[in-house]
C-alpha positions in Angstrom: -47.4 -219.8 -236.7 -45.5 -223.0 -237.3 -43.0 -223.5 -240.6 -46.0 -225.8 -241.3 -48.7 -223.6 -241.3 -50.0 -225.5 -237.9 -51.6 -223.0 -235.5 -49.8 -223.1 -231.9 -52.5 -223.0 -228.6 -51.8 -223.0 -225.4 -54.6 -223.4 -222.9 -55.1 -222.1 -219.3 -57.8 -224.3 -217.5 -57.4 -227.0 -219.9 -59.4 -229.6 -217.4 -62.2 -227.1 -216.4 -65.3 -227.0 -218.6 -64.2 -224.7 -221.4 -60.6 -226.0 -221.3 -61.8 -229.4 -222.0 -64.5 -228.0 -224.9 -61.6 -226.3 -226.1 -59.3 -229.2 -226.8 -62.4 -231.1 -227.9 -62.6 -228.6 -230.6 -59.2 -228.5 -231.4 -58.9 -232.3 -231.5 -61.3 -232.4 -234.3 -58.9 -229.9 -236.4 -55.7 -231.4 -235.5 -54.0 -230.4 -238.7 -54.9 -227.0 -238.2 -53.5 -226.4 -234.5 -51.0 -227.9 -232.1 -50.6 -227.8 -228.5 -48.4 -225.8 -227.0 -49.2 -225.8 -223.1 -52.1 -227.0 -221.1 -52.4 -225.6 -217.6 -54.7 -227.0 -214.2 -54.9 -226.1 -210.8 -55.1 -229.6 -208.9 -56.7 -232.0 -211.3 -53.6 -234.1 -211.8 -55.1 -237.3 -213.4 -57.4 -235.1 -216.0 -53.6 -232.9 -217.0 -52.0 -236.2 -216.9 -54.7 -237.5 -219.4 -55.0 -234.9 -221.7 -50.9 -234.8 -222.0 -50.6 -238.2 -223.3 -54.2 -237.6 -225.7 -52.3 -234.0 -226.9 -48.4 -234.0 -226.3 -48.1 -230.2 -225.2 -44.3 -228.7 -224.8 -45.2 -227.6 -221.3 -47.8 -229.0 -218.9 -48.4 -226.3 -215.5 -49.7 -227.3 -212.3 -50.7 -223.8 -210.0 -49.3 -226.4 -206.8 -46.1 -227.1 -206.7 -46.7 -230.9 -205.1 -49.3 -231.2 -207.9 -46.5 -230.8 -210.7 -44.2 -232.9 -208.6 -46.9 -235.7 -209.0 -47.9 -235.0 -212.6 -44.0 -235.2 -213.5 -43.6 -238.1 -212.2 -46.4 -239.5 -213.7 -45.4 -237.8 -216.9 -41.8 -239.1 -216.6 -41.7 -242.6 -218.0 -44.2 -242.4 -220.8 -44.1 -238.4 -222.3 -40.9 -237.1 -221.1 -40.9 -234.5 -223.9 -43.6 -232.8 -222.2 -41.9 -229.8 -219.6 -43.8 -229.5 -216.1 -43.7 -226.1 -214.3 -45.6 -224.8 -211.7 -46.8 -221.5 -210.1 -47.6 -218.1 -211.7 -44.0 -218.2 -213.0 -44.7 -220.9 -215.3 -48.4 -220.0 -215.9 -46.6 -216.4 -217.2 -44.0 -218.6 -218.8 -46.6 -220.5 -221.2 -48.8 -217.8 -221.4 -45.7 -216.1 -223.6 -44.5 -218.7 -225.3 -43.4 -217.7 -228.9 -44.6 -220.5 -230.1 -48.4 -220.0 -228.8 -49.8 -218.1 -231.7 -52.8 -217.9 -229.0 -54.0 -218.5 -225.9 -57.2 -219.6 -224.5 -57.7 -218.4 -220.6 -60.1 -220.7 -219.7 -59.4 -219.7 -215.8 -61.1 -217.9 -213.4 -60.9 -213.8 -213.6 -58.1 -213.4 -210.7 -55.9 -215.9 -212.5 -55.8 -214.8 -215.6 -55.1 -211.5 -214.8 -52.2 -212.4 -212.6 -51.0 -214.5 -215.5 -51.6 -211.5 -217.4 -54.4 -211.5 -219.3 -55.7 -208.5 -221.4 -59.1 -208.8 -221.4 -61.5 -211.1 -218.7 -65.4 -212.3 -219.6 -67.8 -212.8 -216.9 -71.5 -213.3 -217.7 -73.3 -211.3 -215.1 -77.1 -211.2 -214.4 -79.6 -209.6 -212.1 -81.0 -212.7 -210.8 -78.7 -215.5 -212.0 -80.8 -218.2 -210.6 -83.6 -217.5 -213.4 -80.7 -217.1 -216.3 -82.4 -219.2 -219.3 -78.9 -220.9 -219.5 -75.5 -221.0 -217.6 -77.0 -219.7 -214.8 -75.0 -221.6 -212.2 -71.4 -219.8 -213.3 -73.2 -216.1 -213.9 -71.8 -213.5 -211.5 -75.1 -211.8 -209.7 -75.3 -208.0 -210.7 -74.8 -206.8 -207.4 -71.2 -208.6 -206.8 -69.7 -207.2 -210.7 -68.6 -203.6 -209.4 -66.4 -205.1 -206.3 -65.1 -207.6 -208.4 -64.5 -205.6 -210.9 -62.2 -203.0 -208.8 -60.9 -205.9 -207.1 -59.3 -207.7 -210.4 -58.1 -203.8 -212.2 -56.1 -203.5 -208.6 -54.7 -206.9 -209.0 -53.6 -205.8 -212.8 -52.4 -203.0 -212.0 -50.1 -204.6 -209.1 -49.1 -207.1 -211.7 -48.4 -204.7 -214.3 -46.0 -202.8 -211.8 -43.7 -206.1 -210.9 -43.3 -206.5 -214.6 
């Protein structure tokens, strides 16, 4: 935490669904928490937009071209704000010391390689009757395989470390 008292947050998947609920949330507490990073895959114009709306240190694109553009975009009007790109800067903002947290608002692969401890899927036997958020549950049968699948990839990731 900040001198201040402010509360530092970075956000992976800041222009996906919860990324965006998240700094909708945090915007309404804006005294209470800062900024720190937002990260996109290739939704330059919606990173681009929430820079200028929150003034984050870093901004990460996962494409490289993609942080070319939003950098150049970025250039003339928040230059404070730091592009990077790749899992290098994803791992980069995802340890900043001056995140206090981090919200992983990505999908389950990602976050692991950026090094997440902990992933939450909503699984269900037959998704397409799910009461609510049906269309982004994992079906029952696909958890196990995708389950071994992302504690290989951790594992890999823990060993390059």
């Amino acid at each position: 935490m900040a001198p201040d008292g402010v509360i530092g947050i970075t956000v992976l998947g800041a222009t996906g669904s919860i990324g965006r609920s998240t700094l909708d949330v945090l915007a309404r507490h804006r005294g209470r928490y800062r900024i720190v990073a937002l990260t996109a895959n290739t939704q330059v114009d919606v990173l681009y937009q929430q820079c200028l709306d929150y003034r984050p240190r870093y901004a990460v694109m996962a494409d490289a071209v993609a942080a070319e553009r939003l950098e150049t975009k970025l250039r003339a009007v928040a230059p404070e704000v730091t592009v990077l790109s790749g899992l290098k800067g994803l791992e980069q903002v995802a340890a900043a010391p001056e995140a206090d947290y981090v919200m992983a608002a990505i999908v389950g692969a990602a976050g692991v390689a950026a090094g997440a401890d902990g992933i939450f899927m909503e699984v269900h036997d037959r998704p397409q009757k799910a009461l609510s958020d049906g269309s982004t549950a994992l079906e029952l049968g696909s958890f196990a395989p995708l389950a071994r699948r992302l504690r290989d990839l951790g594992s890999f990731v823990q060993k390059l470390r």
